[in-house]
N, C-alpha and C positions, 0 to 999 in steps of 0.2 A: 204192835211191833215197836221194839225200843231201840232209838238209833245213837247212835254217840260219835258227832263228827268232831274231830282234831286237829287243830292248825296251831301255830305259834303266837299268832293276833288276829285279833279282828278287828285292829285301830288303823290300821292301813287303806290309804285309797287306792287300790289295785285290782284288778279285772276278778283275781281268783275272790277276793274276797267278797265283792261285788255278788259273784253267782252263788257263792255257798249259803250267804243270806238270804238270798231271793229262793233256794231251794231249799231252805230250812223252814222260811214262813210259808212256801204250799207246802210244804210234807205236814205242817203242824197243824195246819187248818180244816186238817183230814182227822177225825177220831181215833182212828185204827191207829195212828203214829203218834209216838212219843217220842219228843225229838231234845236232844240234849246238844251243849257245843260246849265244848273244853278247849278252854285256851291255855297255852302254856308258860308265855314269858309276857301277857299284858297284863298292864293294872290297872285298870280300870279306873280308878279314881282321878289316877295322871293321864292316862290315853286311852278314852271312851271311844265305843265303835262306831265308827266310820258311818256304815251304814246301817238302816232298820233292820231289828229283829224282834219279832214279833213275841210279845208277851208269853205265850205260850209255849217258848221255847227257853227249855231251860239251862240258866248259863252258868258254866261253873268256871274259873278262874284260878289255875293254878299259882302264879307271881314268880315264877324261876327266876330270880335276877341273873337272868344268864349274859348279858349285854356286859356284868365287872370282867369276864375275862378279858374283854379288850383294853382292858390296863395294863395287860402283861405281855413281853413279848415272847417267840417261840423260845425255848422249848416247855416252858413254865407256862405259857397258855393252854398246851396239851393237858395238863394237868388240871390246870380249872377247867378247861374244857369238860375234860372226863369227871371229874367232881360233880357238875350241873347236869349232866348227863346223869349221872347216879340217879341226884338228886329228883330229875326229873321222871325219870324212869318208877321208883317208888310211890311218888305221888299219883300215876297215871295209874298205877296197878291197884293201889287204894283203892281209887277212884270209881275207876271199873268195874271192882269187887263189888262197891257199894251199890251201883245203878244197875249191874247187871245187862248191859244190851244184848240184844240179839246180831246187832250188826255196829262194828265203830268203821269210821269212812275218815283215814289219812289222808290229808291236802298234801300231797307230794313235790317234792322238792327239799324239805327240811328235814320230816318227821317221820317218814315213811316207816324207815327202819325200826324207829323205836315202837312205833305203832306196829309193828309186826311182829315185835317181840315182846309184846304185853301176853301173856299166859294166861289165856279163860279162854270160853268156847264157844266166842261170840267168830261169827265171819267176818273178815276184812277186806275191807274195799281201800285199793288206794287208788286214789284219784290223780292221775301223769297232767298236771295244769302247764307245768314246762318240762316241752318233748325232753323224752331221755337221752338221747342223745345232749342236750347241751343242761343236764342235771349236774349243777356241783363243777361245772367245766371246768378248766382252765385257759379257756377262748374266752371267755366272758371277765377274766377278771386278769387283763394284763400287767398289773403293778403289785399283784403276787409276787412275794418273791421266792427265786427259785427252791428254798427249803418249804416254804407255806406249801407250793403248787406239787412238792414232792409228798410233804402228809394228805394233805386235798386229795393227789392222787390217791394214794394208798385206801383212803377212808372209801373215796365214789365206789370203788371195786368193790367192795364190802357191804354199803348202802345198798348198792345195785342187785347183789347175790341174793342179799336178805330178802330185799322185795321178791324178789322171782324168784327164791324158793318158799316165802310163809305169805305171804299173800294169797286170799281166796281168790281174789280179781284183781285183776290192773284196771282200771277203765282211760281209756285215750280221747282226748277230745278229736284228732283227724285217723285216717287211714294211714299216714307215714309212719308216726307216730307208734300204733299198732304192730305194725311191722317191728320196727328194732325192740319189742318185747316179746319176741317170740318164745322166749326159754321161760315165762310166767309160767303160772298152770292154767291160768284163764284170763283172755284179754277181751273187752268190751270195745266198741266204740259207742259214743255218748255225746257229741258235741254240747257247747254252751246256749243257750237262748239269749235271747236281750228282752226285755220288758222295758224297755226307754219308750215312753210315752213318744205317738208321733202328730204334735202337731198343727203341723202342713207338712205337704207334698211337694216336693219341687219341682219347678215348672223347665226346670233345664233352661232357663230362657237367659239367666244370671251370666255375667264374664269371671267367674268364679271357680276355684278350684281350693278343696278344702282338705287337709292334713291334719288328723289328730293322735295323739298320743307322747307318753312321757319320752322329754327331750333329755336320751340317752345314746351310748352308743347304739344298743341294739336296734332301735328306731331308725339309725340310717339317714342321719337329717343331712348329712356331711353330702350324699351322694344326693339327696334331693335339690342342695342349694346348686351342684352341678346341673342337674338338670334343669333348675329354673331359669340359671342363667341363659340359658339359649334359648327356654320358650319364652320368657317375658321380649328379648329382644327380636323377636319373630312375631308377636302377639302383644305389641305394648297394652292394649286396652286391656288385658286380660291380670287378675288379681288372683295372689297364693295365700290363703291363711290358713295358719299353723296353729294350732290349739293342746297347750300342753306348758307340761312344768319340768325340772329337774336341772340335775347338777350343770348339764351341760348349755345352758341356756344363753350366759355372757359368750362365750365361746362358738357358739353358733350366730351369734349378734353381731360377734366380730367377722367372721368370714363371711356373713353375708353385705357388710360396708366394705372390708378386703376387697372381694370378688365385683366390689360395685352392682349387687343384684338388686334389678329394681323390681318393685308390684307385689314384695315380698314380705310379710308381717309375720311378727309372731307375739300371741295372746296368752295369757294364763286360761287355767280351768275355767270352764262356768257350765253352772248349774240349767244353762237354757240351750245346750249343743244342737236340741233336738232342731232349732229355731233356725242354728248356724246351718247345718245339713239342708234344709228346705232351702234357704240363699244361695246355697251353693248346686252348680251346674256336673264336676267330677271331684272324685273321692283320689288320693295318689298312696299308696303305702311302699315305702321304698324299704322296708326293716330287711335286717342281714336274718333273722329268724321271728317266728314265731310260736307260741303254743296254741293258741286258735285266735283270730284278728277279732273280738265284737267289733273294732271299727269298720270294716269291712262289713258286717252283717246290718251296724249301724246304718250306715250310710246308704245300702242295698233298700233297707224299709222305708227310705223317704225317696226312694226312686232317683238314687243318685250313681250312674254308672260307675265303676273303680277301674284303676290301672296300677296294677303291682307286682309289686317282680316275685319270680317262682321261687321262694325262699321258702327254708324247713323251719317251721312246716304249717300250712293250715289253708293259706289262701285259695290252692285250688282245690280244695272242699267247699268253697264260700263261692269262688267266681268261675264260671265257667266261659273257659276262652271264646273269643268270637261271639259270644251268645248275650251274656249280658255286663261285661268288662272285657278287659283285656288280661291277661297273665303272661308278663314277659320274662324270657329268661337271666336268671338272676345274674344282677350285678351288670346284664347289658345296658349301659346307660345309652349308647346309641339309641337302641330299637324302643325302648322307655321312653325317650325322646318322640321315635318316628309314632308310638300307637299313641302319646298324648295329643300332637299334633292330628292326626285322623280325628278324636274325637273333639278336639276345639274347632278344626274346621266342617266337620259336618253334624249340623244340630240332628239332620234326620237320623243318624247311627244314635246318638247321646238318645233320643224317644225311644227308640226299639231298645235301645240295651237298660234304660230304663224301666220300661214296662216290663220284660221281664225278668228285670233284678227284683221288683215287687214281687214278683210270682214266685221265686226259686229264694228267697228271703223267708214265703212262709212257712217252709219244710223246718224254719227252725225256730219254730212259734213254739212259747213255753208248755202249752198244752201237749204238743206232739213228744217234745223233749220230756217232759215229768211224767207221760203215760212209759219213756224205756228204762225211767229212773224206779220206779216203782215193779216194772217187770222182772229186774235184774233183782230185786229186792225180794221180792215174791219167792222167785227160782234160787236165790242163796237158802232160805229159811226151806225148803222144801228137798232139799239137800242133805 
């Protein structure tokens, strides 16, 4: 079976890119698969990928310099826009021609659309990595200005049609998710895996509470540093560390010297988190959305109970209330407050919801996930 998945780059450190690698090297490790990845606007020689891909997987490299339109302002960027877009379009259909797949798999968000209207008679999967509802938003990108966020809109409606009407499959990483693609012809659910090496185990025993992911707005750090502030000053012994990069970094640096928040740090990436998770006693995710949290599932496999608020969309696929975290409702920072507190003050809750955060963690062990990747795969071809 020939597969040919599509994304923009694979020079990005980012969750989607993350799992498409890890699923490209077990589909290839398989004989039955012949696994291709087309990249559209990376070059490789300037920005190599991120993560492993395994030899056997073969990479092709379109080079769209599609990144010059942002030299131009509107209305004259529509037009390189639409240019690169051409551009891009001819060369995928080439492409395609030439390898022939059975099946190409769109990383959705960017591409979907063009990948659905490539012309051969291969199945398409596109893969919703960020729920549709905040695809292309203009909640996400507030210093649009109101002519950008006017073509944005026009374009999302259009994106959105195309998928659900040429699309073989959507696949969704949660159940919400699923849901506002109801008008597809066919919606999957498929959650992500994590393969992050574990370790140790955490003994809960640590005065530690550990936060990870890119410091942006979506991440929510603004509303964590509020909440820290009243549990450090409740729980001085008790330490928050933050593990993450991005624009908004100084800016979080500052409000948290502003707000005078003590026991609260924040760290760049590193390559040894598995190690940070074991040190650490709970997990917090305070994000205004998600597409599915691996931090949350992360954190779950070193037996580290979570607390995070019911944001769309993913976490309460990952944690199940009262049972092995907490799931508050969103944006209550109060009751955020009051279930963090429970779990600092009672170690014997933090054991139980540990233990079986291990247990309901391994429903989403690579092995279980790659046998529904291959089933959906199987049932398109038999179609």
């Amino acid at each position: 079976m020939r597969i040919a998945y599509i994304i923009d780059s694979m020079a990005f450190k980012g969750g989607a890119e993350r799992i498409i690698s890890e699923k490209m090297n077990e589909l290839s490790a398989d004989d039955s698969y012949c696994i291709y990845i087309i990249t559209c606007y990376q070059f490789p020689e300037d920005t190599p990928n991120t993560y492993y891909i395994s030899e056997k997987v073969r990479q092709i490299h379109l080079q769209i310099p599609v990144h010059r339109q942002y030299k131009y302002h509107y209305p004259r960027r529509l037009w390189e826009k639409w240019r690169y877009h051409q551009m891009l379009s001819q060369k995928l259909s080439t492409t395609i021609d030439n390898i022939q797949p059975d099946i190409i798999v769109g990383v959705g968000y960017a591409l979907a659309d063009v990948v659905c209207n490539i012309r051969c008679q291969a199945k398409k999967v596109i893969e919703s990595h960020e729920a549709r509802h905040f695809t292309m938003s203009n909640e996400l990108y507030r210093e649009r200005s109101p002519l950008s966020k006017m073509f944005v809109g026009i374009y999302r409606k259009i994106y959105l049609r195309t998928v659900e009407k040429k699309a073989s499959v959507v696949v969704c990483l949660t159940r919400e998710d699923a849901m506002d693609w109801k008008k597809a012809h066919r919606v999957e659910v498929i959650p992500n895996f994590s393969t992050m090496p574990v370790t140790a185990m955490s003994s809960g025993a640590s005065n530690r509470v550990i936060a990870v992911g890119r410091l942006e707005w979506q991440k929510g750090y603004d509303k964590l540093i509020r909440i820290w502030k009243t549990i450090s000053t409740r729980y001085p012994d008790w330490q928050l560390d933050i593990f993450g990069e991005g624009t908004l970094k100084d800016e979080l640096q500052a409000q948290i010297q502003q707000q005078q928040v003590s026991h609260m740090a924040i760290h760049p990436f590193t390559d040894h988190i598995s190690k940070e998770y074991a040190n650490s006693s709970i997990c917090v995710l305070t994000s205004r959305f998600e597409g599915f949290s691996l931090v949350l599932l992360e954190a779950m496999k070193h037996g580290v109970p979570c607390v995070t608020f019911d944001c769309p969309y993913g976490p309460r696929d990952v944690v199940d209330n009262e049972k092995n975290g907490y799931v508050v409702e969103n944006d209550n920072i109060e009751l955020f407050i009051r279930k963090l507190s429970q779990l600092i003050e009672h170690p014997e809750t933090r054991k139980a919801f540990s233990e079986r955060a291990i247990v309901k963690a391994k429903i989403f062990d690579k092995e279980v996930i790659m046998r529904q990747w291959k089933a959906l795969f199987e049932s398109l071809i038999k179609e």
